[in-house]
C-alpha positions in Angstrom: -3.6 22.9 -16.2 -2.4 20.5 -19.0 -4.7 20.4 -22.0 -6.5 17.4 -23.9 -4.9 17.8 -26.6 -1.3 16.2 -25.9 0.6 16.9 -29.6 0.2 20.7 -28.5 1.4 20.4 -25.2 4.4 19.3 -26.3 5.0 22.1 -28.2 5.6 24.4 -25.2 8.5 24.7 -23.0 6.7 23.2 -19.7 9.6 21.1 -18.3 6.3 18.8 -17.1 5.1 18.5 -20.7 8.6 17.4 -21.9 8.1 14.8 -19.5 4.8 13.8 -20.2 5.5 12.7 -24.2 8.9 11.0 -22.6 6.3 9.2 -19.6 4.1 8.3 -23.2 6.6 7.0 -24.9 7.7 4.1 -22.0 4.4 3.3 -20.8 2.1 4.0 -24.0 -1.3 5.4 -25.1 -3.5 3.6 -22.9 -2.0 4.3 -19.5 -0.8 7.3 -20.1 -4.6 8.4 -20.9 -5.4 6.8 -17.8 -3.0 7.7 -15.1 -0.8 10.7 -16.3 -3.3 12.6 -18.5 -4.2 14.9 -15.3 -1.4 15.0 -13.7 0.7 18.3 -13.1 4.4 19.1 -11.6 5.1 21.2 -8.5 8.8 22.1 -8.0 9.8 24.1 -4.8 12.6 26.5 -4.0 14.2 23.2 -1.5 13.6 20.3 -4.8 10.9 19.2 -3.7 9.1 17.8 -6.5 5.4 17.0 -6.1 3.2 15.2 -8.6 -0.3 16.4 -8.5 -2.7 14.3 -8.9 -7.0 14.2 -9.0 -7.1 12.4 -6.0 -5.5 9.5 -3.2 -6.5 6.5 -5.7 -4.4 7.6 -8.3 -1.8 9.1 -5.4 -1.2 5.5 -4.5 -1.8 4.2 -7.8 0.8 6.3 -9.5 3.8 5.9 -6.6 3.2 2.1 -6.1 3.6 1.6 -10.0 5.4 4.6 -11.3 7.3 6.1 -9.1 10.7 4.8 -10.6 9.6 5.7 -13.8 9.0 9.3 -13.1 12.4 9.6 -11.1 14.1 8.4 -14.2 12.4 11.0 -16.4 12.5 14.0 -14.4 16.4 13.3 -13.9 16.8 12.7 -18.0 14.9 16.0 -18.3 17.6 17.4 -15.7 15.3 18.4 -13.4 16.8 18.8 -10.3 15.0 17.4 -7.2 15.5 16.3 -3.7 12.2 14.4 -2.8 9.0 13.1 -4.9 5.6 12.7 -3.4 2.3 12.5 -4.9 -0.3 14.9 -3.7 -4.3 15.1 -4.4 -5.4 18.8 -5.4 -8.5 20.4 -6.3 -8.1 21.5 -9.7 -10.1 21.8 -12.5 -9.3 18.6 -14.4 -10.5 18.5 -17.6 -12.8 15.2 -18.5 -10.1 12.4 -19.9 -11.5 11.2 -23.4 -9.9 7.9 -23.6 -9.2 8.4 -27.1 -5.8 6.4 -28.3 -4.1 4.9 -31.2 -3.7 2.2 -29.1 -7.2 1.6 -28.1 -8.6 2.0 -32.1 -6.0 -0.5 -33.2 -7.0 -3.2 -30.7 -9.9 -2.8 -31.8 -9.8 -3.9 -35.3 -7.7 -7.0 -34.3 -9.1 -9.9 -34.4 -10.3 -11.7 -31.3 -7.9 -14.7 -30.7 -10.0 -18.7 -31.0 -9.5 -19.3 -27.4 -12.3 -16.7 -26.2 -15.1 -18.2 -25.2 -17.6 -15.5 -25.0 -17.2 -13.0 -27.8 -21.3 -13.3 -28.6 -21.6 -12.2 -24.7 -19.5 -8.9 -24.9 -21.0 -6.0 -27.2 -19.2 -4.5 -29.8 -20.0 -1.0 -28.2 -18.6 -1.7 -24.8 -15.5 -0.5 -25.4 -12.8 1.7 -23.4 -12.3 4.3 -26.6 -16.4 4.6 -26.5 -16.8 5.1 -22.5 -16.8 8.9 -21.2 -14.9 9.4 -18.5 -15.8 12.1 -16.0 -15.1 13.0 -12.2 -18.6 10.6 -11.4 -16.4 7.5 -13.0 -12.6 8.3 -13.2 -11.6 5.7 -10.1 -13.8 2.7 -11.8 -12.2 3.6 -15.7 -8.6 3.8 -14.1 -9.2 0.4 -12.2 -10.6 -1.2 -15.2 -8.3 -0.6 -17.7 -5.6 -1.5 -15.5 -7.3 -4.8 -14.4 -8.0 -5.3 -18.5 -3.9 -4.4 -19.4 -2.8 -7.1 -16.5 -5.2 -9.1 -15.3 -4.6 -10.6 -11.9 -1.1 -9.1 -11.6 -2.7 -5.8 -9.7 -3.6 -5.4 -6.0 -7.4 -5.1 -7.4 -8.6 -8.5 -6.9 -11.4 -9.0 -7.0 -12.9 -5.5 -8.4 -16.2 -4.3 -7.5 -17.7 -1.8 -9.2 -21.3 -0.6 -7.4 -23.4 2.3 -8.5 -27.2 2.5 -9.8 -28.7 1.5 -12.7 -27.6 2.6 -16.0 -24.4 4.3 -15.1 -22.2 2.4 -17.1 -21.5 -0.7 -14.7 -22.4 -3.2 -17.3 -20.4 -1.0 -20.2 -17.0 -1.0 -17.9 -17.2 -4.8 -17.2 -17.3 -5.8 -20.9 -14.9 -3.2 -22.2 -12.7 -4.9 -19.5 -13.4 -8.1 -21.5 -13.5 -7.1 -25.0 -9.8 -5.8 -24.5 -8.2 -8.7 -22.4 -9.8 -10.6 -25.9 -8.4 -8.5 -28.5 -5.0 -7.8 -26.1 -4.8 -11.3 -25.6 -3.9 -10.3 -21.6 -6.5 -13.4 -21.0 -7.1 -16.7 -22.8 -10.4 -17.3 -21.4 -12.7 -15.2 -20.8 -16.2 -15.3 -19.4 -18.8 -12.5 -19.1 -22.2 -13.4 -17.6 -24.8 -11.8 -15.4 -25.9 -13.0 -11.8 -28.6 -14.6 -13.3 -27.1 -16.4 -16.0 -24.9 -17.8 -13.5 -27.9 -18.6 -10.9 -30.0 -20.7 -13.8 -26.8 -22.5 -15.1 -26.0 -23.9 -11.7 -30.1 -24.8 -10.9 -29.8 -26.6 -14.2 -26.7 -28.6 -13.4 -28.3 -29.5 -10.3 -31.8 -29.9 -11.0 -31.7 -31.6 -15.0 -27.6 -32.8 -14.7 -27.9 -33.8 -10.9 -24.1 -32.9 -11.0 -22.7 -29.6 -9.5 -18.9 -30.9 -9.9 -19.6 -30.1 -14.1 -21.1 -26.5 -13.3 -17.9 -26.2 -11.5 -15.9 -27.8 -13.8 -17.0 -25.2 -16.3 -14.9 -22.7 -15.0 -11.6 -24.1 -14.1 -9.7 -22.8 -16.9 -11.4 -19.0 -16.9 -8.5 -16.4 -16.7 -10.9 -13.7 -16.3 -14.6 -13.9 -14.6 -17.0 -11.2 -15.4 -19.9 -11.2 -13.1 -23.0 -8.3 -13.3 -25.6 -7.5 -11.1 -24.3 -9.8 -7.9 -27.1 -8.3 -5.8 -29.3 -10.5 -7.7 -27.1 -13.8 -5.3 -29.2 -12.2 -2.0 -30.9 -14.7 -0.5 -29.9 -17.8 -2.8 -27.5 -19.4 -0.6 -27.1 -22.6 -2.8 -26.0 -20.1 -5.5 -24.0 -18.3 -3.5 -22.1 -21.2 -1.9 -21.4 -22.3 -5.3 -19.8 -19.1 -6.1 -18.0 -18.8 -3.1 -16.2 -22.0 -4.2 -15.3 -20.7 -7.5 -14.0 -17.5 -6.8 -11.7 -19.2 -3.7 -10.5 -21.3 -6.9 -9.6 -18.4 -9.1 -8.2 -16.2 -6.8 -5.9 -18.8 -5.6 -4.7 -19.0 -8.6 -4.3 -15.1 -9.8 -7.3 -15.4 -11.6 -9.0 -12.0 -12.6 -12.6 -11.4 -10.9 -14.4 -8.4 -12.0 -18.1 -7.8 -10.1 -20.7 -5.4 -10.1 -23.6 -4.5 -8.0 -26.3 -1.6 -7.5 -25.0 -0.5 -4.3 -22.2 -1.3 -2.2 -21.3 -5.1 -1.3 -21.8 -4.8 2.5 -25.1 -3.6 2.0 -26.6 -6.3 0.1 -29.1 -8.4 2.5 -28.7 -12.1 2.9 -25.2 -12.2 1.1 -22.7 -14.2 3.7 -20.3 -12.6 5.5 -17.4 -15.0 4.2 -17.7 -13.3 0.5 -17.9 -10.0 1.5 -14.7 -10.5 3.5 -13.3 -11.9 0.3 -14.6 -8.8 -1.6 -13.2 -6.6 1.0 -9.4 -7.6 -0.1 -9.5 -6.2 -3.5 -10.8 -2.9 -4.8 -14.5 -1.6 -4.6 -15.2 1.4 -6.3 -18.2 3.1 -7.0 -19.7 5.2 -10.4 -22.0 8.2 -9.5 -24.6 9.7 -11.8 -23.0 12.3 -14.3 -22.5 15.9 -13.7 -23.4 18.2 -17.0 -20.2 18.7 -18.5 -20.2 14.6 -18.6 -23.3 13.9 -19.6 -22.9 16.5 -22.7 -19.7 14.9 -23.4 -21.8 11.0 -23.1 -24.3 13.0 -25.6 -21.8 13.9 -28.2 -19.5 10.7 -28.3 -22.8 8.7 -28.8 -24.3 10.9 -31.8 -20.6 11.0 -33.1 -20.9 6.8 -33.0 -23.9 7.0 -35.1 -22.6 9.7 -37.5 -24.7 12.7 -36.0 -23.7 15.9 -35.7 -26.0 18.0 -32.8 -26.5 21.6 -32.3 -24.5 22.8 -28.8 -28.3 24.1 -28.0 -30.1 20.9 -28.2 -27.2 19.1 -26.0 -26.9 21.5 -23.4 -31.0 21.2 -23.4 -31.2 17.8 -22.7 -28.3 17.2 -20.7 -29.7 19.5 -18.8 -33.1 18.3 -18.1 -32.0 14.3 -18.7 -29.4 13.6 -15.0 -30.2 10.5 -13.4 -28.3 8.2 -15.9 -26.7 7.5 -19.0 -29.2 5.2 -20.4 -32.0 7.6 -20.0 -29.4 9.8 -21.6 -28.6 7.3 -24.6 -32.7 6.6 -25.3 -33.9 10.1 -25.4 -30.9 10.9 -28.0 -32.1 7.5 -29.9 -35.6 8.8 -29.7 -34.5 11.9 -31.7 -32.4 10.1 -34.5 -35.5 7.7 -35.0 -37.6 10.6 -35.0 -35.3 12.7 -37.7 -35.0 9.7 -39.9 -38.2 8.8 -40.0 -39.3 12.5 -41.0 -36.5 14.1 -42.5 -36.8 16.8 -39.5 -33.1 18.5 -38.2 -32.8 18.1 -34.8 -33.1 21.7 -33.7 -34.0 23.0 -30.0 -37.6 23.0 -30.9 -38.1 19.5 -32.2 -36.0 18.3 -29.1 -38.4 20.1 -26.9 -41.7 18.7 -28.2 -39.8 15.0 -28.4 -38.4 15.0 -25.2 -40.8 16.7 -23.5 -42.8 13.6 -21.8 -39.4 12.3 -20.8 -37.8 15.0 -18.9 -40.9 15.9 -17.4 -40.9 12.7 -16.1 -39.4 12.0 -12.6 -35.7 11.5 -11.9 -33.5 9.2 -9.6 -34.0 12.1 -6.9 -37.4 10.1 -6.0 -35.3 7.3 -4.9 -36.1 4.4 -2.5 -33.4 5.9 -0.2 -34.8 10.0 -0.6 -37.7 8.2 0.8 -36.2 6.4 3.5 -34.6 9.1 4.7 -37.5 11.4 4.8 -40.1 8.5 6.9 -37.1 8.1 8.9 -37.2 11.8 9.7 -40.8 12.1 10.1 -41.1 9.3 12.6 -38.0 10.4 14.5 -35.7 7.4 14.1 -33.0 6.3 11.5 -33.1 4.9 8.0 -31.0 2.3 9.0 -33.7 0.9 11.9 -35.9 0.6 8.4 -33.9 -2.3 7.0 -33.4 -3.9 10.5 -34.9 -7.2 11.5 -37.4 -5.8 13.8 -41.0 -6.2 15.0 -40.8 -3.3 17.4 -44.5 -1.1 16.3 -41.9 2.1 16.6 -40.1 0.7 13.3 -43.0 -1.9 11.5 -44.9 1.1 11.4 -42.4 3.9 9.4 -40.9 0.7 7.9 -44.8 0.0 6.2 -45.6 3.8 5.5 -42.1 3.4 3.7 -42.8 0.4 2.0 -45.9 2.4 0.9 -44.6 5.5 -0.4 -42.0 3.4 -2.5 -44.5 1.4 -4.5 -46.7 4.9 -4.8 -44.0 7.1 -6.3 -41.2 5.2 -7.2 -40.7 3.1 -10.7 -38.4 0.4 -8.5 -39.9 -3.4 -8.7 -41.6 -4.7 -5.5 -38.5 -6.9 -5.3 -36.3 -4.3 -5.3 -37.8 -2.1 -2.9 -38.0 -5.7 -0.5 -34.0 -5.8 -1.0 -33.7 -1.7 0.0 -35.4 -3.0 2.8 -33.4 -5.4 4.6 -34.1 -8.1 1.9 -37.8 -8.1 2.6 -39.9 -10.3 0.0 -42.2 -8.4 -2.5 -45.1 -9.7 -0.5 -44.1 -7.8 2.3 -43.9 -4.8 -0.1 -47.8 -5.2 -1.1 -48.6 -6.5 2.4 -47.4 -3.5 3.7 -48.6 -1.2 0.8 -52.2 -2.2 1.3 -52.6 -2.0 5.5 -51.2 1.3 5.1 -53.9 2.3 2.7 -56.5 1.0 4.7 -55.4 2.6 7.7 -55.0 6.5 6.2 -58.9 6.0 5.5 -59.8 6.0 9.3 -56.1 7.0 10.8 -56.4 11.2 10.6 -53.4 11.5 12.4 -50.9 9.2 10.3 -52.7 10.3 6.8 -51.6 14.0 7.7 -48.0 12.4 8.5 -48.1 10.5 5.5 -49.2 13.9 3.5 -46.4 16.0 4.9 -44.0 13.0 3.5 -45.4 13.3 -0.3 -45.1 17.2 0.1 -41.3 16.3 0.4 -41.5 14.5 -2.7 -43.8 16.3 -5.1 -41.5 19.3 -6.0 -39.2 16.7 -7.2 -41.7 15.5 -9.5 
């Protein structure tokens, strides 16, 4: 396996390594970090020459876009071969730190007039400062190559879906912060789904002109859209942006999106943009695994000029795994702490810190862990939950459901509605409250009800 550290890799005789620095040279820091940094060579006794790779995405990635390249360097190396393919393995890839010259340097450039948004983009939401692990390899790779050439790849529009706090948000303004400072894109504009929702109401409302909300975007090279869950059920809204985004992609316009879960499963979105969506890339971030979240730990108290004891990290990486920004405000809960009373941040202080947050309940007590376990009780599927039934073998599940979300979960009664086929939050408490009056004369569905939280309490 190739190590992280490149300058010593080259020192060896691995005719792969050789090619590696001559791979750097042509394509440079940034996509070499991306695309080639786990990659290895597999030479059999017949020349057959097989790149391996972490997995299809980058398989199709790296012959659609590479493939010449590599031939060219593995014959300059005089490397004799008959046949190149790209293979997926199961190897122990080590977590890519997207660390480059490159990336620093850009960084210190200044942004060019012609962005629009630079007060929208943070100046922490930056490729070099975003860990990259197995959870979010795919969505990094994609964005970085949307941010190097954007609307010249297959991946438009990208969609990026995972839950909250993950690093959706961070990915989608690194992406703009370096088409700025790269200049890859003259105008750029980053805004959320409800930035975009209230602009257009006020056009139409206080302007009583849609054509100058519209208007407002026809010289964006590269739209930047969060949270587009948030367009369920607004159909004005989302007729609006149905006739923007036909505008930029026609043109070659960069679209970047994001969403807490995948696009198809939003309620009330019409089936005419998730076609649309369907034609680019969607790709999905999953919550960290340790060696990540240890690696998120130490690249943020590195940022703020803290060093932490291995003990202390591997304590509350441990204990902290839903997501990165519960991750990032325990560690800012310990700086404050340490400032403020000239403490070190040993194991112990950690512990009696931290301790009300990692006691706390994690993602595992989700709306869908839920779901799944009503469904299971009451013998049907999760799916007939969200379903636009009145059939009492559903409304009934569906409310104790409904129930045990508001009970045990920290999810908004509009949230929960949208988990639920795209219910309104007055079905939530509607259903909340019949199902508390009926488990004080029901017997039967209280005991049912009690073998559901039994499920959830160990994860407490």
């Amino acid at each position: 396996m190739l190590a992280n550290n490149l300058s010593n890799d080259f020192s060896t005789t691995s005719p792969w390594l050789d090619c590696l620095r001559k791979i750097q040279e042509k394509v440079g820091p940034a996509s070499y970090e991306t695309w080639f940094r786990t990659t290895d060579l597999s030479l059999s006794s017949d020349g057959q020459a097989r790149i391996q790779v972490p997995n299809q995405f980058f398989a199709d990635f790296i012959e659609e876009h590479f493939s010449s390249l590599i031939k060219d360097v593995l014959t300059e190396a005089s490397i004799n071969f008959s046949s190149l393919s790209f293979v997926p393995i199961q190897k122990d890839w080590k977590i890519v730190q997207p660390l480059s010259e490159e990336l620093v340097e850009a960084q210190s450039r200044k942004i060019p007039q012609a962005a629009e948004t630079r007060e929208q983009l943070h100046p922490n939401y930056t490729f070099d400062k975003y860990v990259v692990g197995d959870s979010n390899r795919m969505a990094y790779a994609a964005s970085l190559a949307v941010a190097e050439a954007p609307g010249k790849t297959s991946f438009n529009p990208l969609v990026i879906y995972g839950g909250t706090g993950l690093g959706k948000t961070h990915l989608l303004q690194a992406i703009g912060s370096f088409a700025q400072t790269e200049v890859t894109a003259e105008n750029v504009t980053y805004m959320t789904s409800e930035e975009f929702t209230n602009q257009y109401i006020n056009y139409v409302v206080n302007k009583k002109d849609s054509t100058s909300f519209y208007r407002k975007f026809l010289n964006v090279d590269l739209l930047l859209i969060d949270d587009i869950q948030f367009f369920s059920g607004k159909p004005g809204t989302q007729k609006e942006f149905f006739r923007i985004f036909n505008k930029l992609l026609l043109e070659n316009k960069q679209i970047v999106l994001s969403s807490d879960r995948q696009p198809d499963k939003i309620p009330d979105m019409m089936d005419h943009i998730i076609n649309r969506f369907m034609g680019g890339l969607i790709t999905d971030i999953q919550p960290p695994n340790l060696e990540t979240r240890m690696a998120i730990l130490r690249k943020k108290a590195e940022i703020d000029g803290l060093s932490l004891p291995d003990e202390v990290v591997q304590f509350i990486a441990g204990h902290i795994t839903s997501n990165v920004r519960e991750l990032e405000g325990t560690l800012i809960k310990l700086i404050a702490s340490s400032s403020f009373t000239g403490r070190d941040i040993t194991l112990d202080v950690a512990t009696e810190l931290c301790g009300d947050a990692i006691s706390r309940k994690d993602e595992r007590v989700s709306v869908k862990f839920i779901q799944q376990k009503t469904a299971e009780a009451f013998g049907i599927s999760p799916n007939q939950l969200s379903a636009h039934t009145r059939k009492r073998d559903v409304t009934l599940p569906r409310s104790v459901a409904m129930y045990l979300c508001k009970k045990w979960t920290k999810q908004s009664l509009r949230t929960i509605g949208l988990d639920f086929g795209g219910r309104d939050y007055s079905t939530v408490i509607h259903s909340f409250k019949k199902i508390e009056a009926d488990i004080a004369e029901n017997q039967e569905l209280k005991s049912k009800i009690n073998a559901i939280e039994d499920q959830i309490r160990p994860l407490l």
